[in-house]
C-alpha distance (Angstrom), angle and dihedral (degrees) to the residues before:
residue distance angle dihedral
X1 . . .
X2 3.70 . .
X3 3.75 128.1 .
X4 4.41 113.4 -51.1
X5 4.01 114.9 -131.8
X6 4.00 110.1 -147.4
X7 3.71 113.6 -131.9
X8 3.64 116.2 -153.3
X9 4.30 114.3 -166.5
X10 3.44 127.8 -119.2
X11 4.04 133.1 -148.7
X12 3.61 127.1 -48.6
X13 4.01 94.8 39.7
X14 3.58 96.5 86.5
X15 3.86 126.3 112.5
X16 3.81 138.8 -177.4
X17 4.06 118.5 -74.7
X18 3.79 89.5 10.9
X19 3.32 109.4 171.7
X20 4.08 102.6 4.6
X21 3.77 89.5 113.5
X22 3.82 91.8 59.7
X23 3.83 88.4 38.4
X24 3.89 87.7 58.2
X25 4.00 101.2 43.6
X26 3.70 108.7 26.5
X27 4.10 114.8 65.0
X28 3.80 96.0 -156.7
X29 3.65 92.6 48.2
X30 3.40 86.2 53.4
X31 3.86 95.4 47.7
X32 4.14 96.0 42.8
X33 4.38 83.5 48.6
X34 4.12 93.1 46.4
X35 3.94 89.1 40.4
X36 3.78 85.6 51.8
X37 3.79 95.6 50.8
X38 3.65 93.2 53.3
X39 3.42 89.2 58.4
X40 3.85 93.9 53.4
X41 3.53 113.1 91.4
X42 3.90 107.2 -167.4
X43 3.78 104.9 33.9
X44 3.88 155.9 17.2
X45 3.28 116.6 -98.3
X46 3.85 97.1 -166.6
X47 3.94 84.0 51.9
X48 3.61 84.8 55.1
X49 4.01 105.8 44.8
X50 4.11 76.7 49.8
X51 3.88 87.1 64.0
X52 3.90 91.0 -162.2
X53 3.48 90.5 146.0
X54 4.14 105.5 36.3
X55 4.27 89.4 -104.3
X56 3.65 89.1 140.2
X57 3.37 93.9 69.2
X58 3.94 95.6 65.0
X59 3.82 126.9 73.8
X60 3.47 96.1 -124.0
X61 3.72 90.3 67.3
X62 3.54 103.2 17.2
X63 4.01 91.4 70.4
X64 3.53 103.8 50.4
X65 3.83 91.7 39.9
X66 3.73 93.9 64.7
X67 4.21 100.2 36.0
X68 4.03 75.2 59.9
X69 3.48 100.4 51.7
X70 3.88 91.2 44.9
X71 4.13 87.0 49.4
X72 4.26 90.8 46.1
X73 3.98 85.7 59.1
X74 3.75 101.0 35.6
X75 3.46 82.0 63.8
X76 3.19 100.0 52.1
X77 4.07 89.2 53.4
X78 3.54 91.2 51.6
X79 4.01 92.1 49.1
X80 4.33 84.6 42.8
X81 3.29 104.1 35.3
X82 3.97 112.9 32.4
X83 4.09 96.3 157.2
X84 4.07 93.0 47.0
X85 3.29 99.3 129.1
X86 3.54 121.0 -136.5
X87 3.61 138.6 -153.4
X88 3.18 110.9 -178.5
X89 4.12 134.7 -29.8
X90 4.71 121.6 -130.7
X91 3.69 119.2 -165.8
X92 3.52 116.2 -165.8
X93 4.09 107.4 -129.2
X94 3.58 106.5 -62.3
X95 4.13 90.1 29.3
X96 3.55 86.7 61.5
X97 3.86 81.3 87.7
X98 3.61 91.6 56.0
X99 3.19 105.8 40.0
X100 3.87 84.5 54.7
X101 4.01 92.5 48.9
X102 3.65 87.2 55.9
X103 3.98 96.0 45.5
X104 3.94 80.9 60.5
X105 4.01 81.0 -124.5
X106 4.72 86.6 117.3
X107 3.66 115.7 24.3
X108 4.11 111.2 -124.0
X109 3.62 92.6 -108.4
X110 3.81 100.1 57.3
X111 3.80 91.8 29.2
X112 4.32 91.5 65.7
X113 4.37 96.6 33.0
X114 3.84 79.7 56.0
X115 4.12 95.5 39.3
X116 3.89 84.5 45.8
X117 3.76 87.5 50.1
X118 3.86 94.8 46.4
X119 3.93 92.0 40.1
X120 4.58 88.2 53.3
X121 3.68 88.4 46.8
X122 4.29 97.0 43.8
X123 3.44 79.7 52.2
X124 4.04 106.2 57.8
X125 3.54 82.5 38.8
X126 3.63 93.6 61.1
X127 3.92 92.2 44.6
X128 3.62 88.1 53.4
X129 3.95 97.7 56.6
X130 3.91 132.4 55.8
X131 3.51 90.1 -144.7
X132 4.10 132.7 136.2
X133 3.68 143.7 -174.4
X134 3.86 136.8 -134.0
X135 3.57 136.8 -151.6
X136 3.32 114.8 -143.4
X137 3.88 125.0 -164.8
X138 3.83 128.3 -150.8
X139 3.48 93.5 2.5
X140 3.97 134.3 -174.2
X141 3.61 89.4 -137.2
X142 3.65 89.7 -170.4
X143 4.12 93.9 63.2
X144 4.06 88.4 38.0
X145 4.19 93.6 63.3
X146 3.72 92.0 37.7
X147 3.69 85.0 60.6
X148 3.51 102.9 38.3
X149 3.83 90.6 50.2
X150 4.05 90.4 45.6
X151 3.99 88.6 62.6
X152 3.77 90.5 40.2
X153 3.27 93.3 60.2
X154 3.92 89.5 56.1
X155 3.52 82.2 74.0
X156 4.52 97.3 -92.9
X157 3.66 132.7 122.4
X158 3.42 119.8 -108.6
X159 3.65 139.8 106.0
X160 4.06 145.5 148.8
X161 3.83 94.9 -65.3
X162 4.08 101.5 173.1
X163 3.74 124.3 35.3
X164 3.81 88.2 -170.3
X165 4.17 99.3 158.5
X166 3.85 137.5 -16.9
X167 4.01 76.0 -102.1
X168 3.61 97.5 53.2
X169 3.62 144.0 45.5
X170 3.92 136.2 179.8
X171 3.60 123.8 -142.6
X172 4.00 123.9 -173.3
X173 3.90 144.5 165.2
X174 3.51 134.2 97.4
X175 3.49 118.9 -7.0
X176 4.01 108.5 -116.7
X177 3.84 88.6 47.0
X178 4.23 94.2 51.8
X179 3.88 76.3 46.6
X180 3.31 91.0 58.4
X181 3.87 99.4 37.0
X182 4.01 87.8 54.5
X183 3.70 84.8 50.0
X184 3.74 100.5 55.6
X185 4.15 92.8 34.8
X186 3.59 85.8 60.3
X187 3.78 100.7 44.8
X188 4.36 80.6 42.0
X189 3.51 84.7 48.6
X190 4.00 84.3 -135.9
X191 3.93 92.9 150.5
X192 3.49 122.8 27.6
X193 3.75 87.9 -137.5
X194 4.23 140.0 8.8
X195 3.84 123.4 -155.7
X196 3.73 124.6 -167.2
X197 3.66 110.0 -127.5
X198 3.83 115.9 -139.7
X199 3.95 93.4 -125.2
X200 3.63 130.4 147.0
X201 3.89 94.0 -133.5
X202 3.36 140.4 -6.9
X203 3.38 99.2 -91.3
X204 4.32 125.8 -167.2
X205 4.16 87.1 39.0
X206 3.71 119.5 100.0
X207 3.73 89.4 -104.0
X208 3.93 76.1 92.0
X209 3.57 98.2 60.6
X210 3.89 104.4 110.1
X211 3.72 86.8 57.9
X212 4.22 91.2 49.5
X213 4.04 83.6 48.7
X214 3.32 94.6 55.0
X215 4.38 102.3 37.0
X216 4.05 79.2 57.6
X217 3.82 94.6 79.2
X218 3.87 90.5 46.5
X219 3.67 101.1 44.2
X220 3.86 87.8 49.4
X221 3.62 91.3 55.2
X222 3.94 95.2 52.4
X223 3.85 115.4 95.9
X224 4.06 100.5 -129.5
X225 3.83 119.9 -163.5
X226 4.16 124.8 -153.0
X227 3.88 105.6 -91.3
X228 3.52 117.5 -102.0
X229 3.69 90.6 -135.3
X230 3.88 134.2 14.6
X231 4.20 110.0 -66.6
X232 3.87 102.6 -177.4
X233 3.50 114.5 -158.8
X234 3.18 136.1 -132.8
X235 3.81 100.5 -136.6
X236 4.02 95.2 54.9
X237 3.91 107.9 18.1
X238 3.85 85.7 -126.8
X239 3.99 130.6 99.2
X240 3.02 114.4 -86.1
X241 4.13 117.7 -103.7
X242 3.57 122.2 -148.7
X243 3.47 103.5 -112.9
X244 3.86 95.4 43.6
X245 3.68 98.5 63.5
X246 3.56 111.4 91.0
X247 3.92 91.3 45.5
X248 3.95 91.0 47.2
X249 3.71 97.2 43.6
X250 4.42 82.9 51.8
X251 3.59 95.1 50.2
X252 4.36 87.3 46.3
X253 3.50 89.5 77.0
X254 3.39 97.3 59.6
X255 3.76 102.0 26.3
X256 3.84 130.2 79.1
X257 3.67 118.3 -95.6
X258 3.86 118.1 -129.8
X259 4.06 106.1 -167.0
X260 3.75 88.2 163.4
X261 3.69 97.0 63.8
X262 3.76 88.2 40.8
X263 3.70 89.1 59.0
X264 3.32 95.4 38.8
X265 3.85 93.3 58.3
X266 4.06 96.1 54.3
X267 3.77 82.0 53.9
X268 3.53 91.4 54.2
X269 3.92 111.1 33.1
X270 3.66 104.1 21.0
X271 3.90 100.1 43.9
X272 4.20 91.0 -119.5
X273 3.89 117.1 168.0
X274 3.88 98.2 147.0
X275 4.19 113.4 72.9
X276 4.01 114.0 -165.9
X277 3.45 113.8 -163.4
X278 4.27 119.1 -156.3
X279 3.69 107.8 -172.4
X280 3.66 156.8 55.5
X281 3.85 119.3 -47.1
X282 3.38 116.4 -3.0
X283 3.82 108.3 -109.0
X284 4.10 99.6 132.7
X285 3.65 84.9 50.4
X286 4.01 89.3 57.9
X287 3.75 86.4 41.7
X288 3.97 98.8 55.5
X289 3.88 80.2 46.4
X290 3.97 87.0 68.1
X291 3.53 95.5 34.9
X292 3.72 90.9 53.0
X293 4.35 125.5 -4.6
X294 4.37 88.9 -169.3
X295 3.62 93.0 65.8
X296 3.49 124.8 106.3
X297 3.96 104.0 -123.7
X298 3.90 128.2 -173.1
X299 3.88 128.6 -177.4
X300 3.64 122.2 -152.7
X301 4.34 126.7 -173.7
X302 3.55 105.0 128.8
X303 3.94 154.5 4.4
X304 3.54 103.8 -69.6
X305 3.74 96.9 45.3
X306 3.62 94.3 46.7
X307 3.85 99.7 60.3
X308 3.98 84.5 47.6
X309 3.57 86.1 58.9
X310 3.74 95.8 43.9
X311 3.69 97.2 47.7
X312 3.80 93.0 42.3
X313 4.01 96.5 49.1
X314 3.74 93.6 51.6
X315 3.71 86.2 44.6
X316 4.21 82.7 63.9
């Protein structure tokens, strides 16, 4: 095999008790979690993964939730798999910050008090907008930003947020104008279908800028090291450099992300063809798929799945 890429999830894959089974049979997991929890200030995450009280369906919570989860099984990896090598490492929005922790480029404990900042602030930005976003499957991407940028230039919010696969597209921004975008894709026949996501804001659109404003401070103040290997971002399509980071990980927030070309760079500059998945549901995995059938893809959330992993990558 060639090198393995580590995929870490982003929002809107989480589900209740996530993790817990990991939490209760794997010491380290349980170790990386608790050390994580200690260094949340306004919340318990166990409480949280429990989803007693419907937390994990808010931002504030959601986004932390899943960089630990995807920080719980890295570990394990690491502890499991100490020769894997590794070519490079994506994080889709949010698990930019993890994938960064683990490239030793943010240390854990400023990586989740800024996450947990970004998360609170994501979130009263999203109760402060009617806004929504819309997947869009086998798109002519072409046709879809010529639309979106004819209604923003009527003075509304809305734009191709998520360039997720050459099968699927994101748009997001306020609500009547993604109502309207839907409307004239389908009459353009642009997409052959759109889906309504069940988000609390329309996140990646610059009806998120009060929360980039105010993550700038904090991401300033954060000492950042050079990755020890290649963290593409979603923002540029490039690796990460050091002293980039804070300013990148600002404009995120506001910016579209572009997982395809992320993917599609470890493929061609860092001689990838194995995709590893940490997190909650599975959707990068189904998105390499698109960007690339040949390559070897695994998908990792919980105990079960894990060993199956283990015991079929040392098979290789």
């Amino acid at each position: 095999m060639g090198k393995a890429a580590i995929l870490f999830s982003g929002q809107g894959s989480q589900y209740s008790e996530m993790g817990l089974d990991l939490y209760e049979k794997d010491p380290l997991f349980k170790e990386t979690l608790d050390r994580i929890n200690s260094e949340i200030g306004s919340f318990d995450l166990l409480e949280v993964l429990a989803d007693k009280n419907q937390q994990l369906e808010q931002t504030m919570y959601q986004q932390p939730a899943i960089v630990a989860l995807g920080l719980g099984l890295n570990a394990m990896v690491k502890r499991d798999l100490p020769e894997l090598p590794l070519g490079g490492i994506v994080g889709l929005s949010l698990g930019e910050y993890a994938a960064l922790i683990t490239a030793d480029a943010l240390s854990e404990k400023d990586g989740i008090k800024a996450l947990e900042a970004r998360a609170r602030f994501m979130q009263e930005d999203a109760e402060n907008s009617q806004s929504k976003m819309a997947a869009l499957l086998k798109p002519d991407i072409a046709a879809v930003e010529q639309i979106c940028r004819k209604l923003a230039e009527s003075g509304q919010i809305i734009a191709v947020s998520n360039y997720n696969s050459p099968k699927q597209v994101v748009i997001g921004g306020q609500a009547d104008a993604v109502s309207q975008a839907i409307a004239q894709i389908t009459d353009a026949k642009a997409a052959k279908r759109a889906i309504e996501l069940p988000v609390s804001g329309a996140f990646h659109t610059k009806l998120f800028a009060n929360a980039s404003d105010k993550m700038a401070p904090i991401l300033h103040e954060i000492t950042f090291s050079e990755p020890s290997v290649p963290v593409i971002s979603n923002t540029t399509g490039q690796p990460f450099a050091k002293e980039s980071i804070p300013l990148t990980l600002v404009k995120q927030i506001v910016s579209p992300t572009h997982f395809a070309d992320c993917i599609s760079y470890l493929f061609d500059n860092e001689d990838v063809d194995t995709t590893i998945e940490l997190g909650p549901g599975g959707t990068l995995t189904q998105f390499v798929k698109q960007v690339d059938r040949k390559v070897k893809r695994y998908q990792v959330e919980d105990h079960d799945t894990y060993q199956a992993f283990l015991e079929e990558i040392r098979g290789n």
